[in-house]
N, C-alpha and C positions, 0 to 999 in steps of 0.2 A: 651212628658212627662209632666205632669201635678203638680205644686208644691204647696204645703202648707204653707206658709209660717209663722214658729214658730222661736226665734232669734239662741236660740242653744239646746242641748240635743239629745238623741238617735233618730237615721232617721226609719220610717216607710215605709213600703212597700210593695205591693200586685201585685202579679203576678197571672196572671188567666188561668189554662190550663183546654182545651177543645176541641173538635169535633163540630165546631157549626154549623154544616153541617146535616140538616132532609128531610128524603124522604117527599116524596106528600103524606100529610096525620098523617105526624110525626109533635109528640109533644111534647114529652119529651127531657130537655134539661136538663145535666148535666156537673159541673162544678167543678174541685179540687183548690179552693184559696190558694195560698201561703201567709202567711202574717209573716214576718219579719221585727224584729227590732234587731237594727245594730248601738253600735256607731261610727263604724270606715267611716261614710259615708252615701250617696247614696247608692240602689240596679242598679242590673245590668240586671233586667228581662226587656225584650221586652214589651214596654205598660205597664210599672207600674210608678205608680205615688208613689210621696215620699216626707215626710216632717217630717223635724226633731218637737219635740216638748222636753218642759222643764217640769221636771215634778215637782211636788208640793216642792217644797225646798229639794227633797229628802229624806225625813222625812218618820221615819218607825216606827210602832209600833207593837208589838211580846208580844201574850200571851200563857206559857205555861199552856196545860192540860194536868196533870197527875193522872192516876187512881192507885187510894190509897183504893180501896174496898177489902175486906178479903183474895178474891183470891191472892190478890199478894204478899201474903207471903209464897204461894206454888208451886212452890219452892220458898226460898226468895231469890234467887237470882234474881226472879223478881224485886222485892222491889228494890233493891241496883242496877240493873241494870239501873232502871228510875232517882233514884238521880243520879246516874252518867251523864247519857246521856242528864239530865236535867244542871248538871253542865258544861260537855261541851258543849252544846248548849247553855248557859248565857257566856263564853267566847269567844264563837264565834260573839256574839254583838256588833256592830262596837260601839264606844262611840258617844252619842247623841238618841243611838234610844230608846224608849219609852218599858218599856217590864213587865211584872208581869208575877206571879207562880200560879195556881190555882190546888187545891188537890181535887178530885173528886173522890166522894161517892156518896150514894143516896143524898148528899146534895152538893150545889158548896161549898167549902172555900179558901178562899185566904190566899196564904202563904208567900208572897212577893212581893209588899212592904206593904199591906195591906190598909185601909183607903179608899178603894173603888178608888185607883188612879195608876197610872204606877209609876214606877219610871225609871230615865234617868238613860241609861249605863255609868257607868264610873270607875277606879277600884275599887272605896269604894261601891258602888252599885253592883258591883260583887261580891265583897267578901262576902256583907252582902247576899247575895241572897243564894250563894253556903253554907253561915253557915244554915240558914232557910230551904234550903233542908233536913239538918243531922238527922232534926228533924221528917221528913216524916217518920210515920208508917202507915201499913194497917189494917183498919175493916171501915165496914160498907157494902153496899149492891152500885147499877151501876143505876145512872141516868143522862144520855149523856146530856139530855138537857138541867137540871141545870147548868152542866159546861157551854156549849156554852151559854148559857142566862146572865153568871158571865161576860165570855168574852167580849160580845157585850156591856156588861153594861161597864166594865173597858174601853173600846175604844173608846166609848164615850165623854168621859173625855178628848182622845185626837182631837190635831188636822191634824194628822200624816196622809199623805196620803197613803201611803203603812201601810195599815192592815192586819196581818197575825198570822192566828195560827195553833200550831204545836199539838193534839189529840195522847195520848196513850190509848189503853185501853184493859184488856186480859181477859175478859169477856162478856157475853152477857148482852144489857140492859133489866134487871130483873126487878127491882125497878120503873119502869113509864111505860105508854103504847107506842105503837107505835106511836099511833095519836100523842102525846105528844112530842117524840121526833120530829115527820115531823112537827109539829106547829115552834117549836124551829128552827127548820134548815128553815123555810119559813120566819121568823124573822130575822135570823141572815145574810141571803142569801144577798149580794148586801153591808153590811158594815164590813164584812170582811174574808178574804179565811181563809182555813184551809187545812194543811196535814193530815190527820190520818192513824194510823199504831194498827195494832194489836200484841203482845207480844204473841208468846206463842202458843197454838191448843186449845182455850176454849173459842175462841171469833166467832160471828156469821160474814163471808165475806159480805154477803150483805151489814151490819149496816153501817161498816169500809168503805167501798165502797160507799155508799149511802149519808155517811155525806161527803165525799170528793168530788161525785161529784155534792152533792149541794153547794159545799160553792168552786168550782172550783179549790180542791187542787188534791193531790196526795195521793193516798193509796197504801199499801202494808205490808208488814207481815214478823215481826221477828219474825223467831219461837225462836232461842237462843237469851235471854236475854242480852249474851256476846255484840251481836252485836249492841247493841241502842246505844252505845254512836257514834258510827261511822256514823251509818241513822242518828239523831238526829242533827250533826255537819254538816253532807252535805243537811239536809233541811234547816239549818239553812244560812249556807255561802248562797246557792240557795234563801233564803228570802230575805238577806243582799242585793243578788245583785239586787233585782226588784226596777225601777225605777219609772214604769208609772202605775198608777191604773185606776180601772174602765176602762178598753178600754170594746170598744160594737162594733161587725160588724154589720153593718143597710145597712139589703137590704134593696132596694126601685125596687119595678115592677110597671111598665104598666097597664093601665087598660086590665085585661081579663086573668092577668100572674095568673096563681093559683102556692102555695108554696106547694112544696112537701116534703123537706126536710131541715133543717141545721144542720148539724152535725159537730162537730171537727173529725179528721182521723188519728193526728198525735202531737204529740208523744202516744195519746192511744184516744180507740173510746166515744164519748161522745155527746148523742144526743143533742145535745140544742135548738131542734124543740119546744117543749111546753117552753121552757123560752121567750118566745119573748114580749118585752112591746112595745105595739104604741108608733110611734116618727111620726107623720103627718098624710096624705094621703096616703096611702099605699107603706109606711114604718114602718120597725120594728125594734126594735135593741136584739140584740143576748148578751148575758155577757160574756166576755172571761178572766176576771179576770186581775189580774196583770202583768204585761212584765217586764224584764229584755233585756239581749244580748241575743238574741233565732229565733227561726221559727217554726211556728205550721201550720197546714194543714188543711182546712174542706172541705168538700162535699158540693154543694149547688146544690139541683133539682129543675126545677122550670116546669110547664106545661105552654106551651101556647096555644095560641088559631090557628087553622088550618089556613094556606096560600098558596098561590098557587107558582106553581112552578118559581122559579128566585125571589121573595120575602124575604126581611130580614128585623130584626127589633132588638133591643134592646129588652134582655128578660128580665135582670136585673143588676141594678147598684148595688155594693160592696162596702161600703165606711167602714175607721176602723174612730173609733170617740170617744174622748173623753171628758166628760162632763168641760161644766167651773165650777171651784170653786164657783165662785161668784151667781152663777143660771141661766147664760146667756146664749146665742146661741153655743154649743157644738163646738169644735175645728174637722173637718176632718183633719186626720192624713194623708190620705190613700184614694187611688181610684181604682177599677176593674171595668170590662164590661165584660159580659156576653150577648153573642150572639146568636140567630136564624136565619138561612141561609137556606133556599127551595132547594133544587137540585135534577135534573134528575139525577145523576152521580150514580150508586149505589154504586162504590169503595167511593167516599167520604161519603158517608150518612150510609154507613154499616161501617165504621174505626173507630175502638173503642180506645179515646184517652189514652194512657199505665198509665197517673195517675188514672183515672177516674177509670180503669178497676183492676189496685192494688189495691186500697182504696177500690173500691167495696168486695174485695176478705179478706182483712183485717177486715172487717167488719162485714163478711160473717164467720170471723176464730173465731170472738170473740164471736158470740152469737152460733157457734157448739161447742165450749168448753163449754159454760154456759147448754147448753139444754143435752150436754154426760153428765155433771155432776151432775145434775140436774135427769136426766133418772139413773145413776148409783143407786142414793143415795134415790130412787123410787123402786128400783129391777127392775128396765128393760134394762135387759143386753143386748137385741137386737138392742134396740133407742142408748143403751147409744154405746156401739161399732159403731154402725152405724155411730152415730153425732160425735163419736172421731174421728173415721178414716178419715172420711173428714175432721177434723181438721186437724187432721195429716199430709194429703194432699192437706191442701192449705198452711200452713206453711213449708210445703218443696217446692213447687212451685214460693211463696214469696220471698225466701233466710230467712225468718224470725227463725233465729235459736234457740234464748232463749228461744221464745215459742214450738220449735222441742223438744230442749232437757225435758222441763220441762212434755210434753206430752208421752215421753218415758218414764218418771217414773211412770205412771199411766196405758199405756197398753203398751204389747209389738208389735214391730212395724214390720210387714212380708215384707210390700210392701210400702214405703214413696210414692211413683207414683200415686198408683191405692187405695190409703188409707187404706190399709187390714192390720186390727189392731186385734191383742187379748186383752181383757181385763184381767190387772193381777189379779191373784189371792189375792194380798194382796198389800196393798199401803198405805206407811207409811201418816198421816194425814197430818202431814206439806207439805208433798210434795203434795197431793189435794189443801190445802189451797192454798199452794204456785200460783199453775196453774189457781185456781178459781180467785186469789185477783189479779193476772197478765193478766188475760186475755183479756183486751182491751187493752193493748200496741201492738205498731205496729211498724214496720220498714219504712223505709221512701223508696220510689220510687227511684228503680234506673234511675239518669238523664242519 
């Protein structure tokens, strides 16, 4: 076991599962990385390397975005849901961390503490914040990027290593172009995450989706308004708890390894193949955003080049790595190996390893709910039944029940086995929303 040595803070750890057994002629190599962080210790995987690190003084900075455009005074329980959920989310602020309020229209403005600065949590800073809310009304028209453009500009100012913000918003962006908002989310990408959440049945999945997974946060969809203070408090304790920012997995290959894929698997699917930035000679680092106490799962396929039989080689190193403050030679947290092994054997070189082959199917469940709903909302009842049913049927195969159950609201189900679905005749919107905004979460591998 291979160690890092950082003095104290949460331990790092990568465990690497794979088949790295290929016929004569084979060259495709895949791999399911585990990477967990843990303060109660060392991990306990087979060949993983581990090393605690300390992260930036623990220092957090949280800004909220709340969309205060016209729609959200229809119902207005909109409106009054968001101050709420915005007040219990500024109590749930440990004292110390850095945090402001931003009211989004077709224009940013700031509503707490104003002055283009954060203000430190503490109770008078709470209280001033929760009166400042009282004052939120809605009009105006949805321009996403102004907010996030407000945000990055306020985070600036700090020096807080954990940057994070929390996006509502129950409308489509009307008011800017698309280009305009992807400009904004390529600007803000890298100095600080975001959750976003949609309110309501009148906001577009994609957008909600799109901004969460460029800026590495979480998405999803309160249809009742009732419910934002309760999501709002558990994104926010879940912010509180992250400790280490910036982590990057950089793989490093061989000459002749070609990269096929990097994807996250787990806790939801997310390609981060086109995010890759040079770090050397054929090395790249991947973003995975900020860690707490947790463990996430990715895919890594890698091609190599043809060997002959009883030959083996290093296909790729997995290191997890985060940047120095200072602008120095990055700290490795974290080490994995990835392997290519030649073998006559056919049982080992056909034995499909059980994570590789879940994740693959998990994968495969997320983008047949996108292309059935997608086909529904097209009039093509044939694709769209077709790509449900085999959704249907890799989520009962999985054990992945949330996504079963959320899928029986949209057709009904003859045959969970052989995926023989009907599509129903009528299906309330939030419950589409619901299954479209959920559909990259996954269940984790039974060990």
């Amino acid at each position: 076991m291979a160690n890092f040595s950082k003095p104290t803070g949460p331990q790092f750890s990568v465990d690497v599962y794979q088949n790295e057994y290929l016929p004569e002629g084979g060259r495709d190599v895949n791999a399911i990385v585990t990477v967990t962080a843990s303060g109660a210790g060392p991990g306990t995987g087979t060949g993983t390397s581990v090393a605690p690190v300390t992260p930036g003084g623990g220092s957090a900075a949280v800004v909220l975005m709340l969309d205060c455009s016209g729609s959200m005074d229809y119902p207005a329980t909109k409106m009054r849901g968001a101050r709420e959920a915005a007040a219990a989310a500024i109590d749930t602020l440990r004292d110390g961390t850095a945090f402001a309020v931003v009211a989004g229209t077709h224009l940013a403005r700031e509503v707490y503490p104003g002055g283009r600065r954060l203000a430190v949590a503490d109770a008078r800073t709470r209280a001033q914040a929760k009166d400042a809310l009282r004052g939120l009304s809605a009009g105006g028209g949805t321009a996403i990027g102004t907010w996030l453009r407000l945000a990055a500009g306020l985070f600036a100012t700090s020096d807080a290593s954990i940057r994070h913000g929390i996006l509502l918003t129950d409308g489509r962006n009307e008011h800017e172009s698309p280009e305009d908002l992807r400009a904004a989310l390529d600007d803000c990408a890298g100095r600080f995450t975001c959750d976003a959440r949609g309110v309501g049945t009148d906001w577009e999945v994609k957008e909600v989706t799109g901004i969460a997974s460029a800026l590495l946060g979480t998405a999803d969809i309160v249809a009742n308004p009732a419910g934002l203070a309760q999501d709002f408090t558990t994104m926010m304790e879940h912010a509180m708890d992250k400790e280490v920012a910036d982590v990057a997995l950089r793989l490093w290959t061989p000459v002749g390894v070609e990269i096929g894929f990097v994807k996250q698997v787990a806790p939801t699917v997310d390609d981060l193949t086109g995010r890759r930035t040079e770090a050397g000679p054929r090395a790249g680092d991947y973003p995975t955003g900020s860690w707490g106490d947790e463990s996430r799962d990715y895919h890594v396929s890698v091609r190599v080049p043809e060997a002959a039989i009883g030959q083996e080689m290093l296909a790729a190193r997995v290191s997890l790595i985060v940047p120095d403050p200072a602008g120095g030679t990055p700290t490795t947290l974290s080490q994995g190996l990835v392997r290519a092994v030649w073998t006559d054997d056919m049982a080992m070189s056909t034995s499909i390893n059980p994570q590789v082959a879940h994740y693959t199917g998990q994968a495969e469940l997320a983008d047949a709910i996108q292309e059935g709903l997608d086909a529904r909302k097209s009039g093509d009842r044939d694709g769209a039944t077709a790509k449900l049913g085999r959704a249907v049927q890799l989520a009962a195969a999985s054990g992945n029940a949330d996504t079963a159950k959320l899928l029986s609201k949209v057709v009904d189900v003859v045959d969970a086995a052989t995926g023989t679905v009907r599509l129903k005749a009528k299906v309330a919107e939030a419950d589409e929303m619901t299954l479209e905004t959920r559909s990259t979460k996954t269940v984790r591998v039974k060990k």
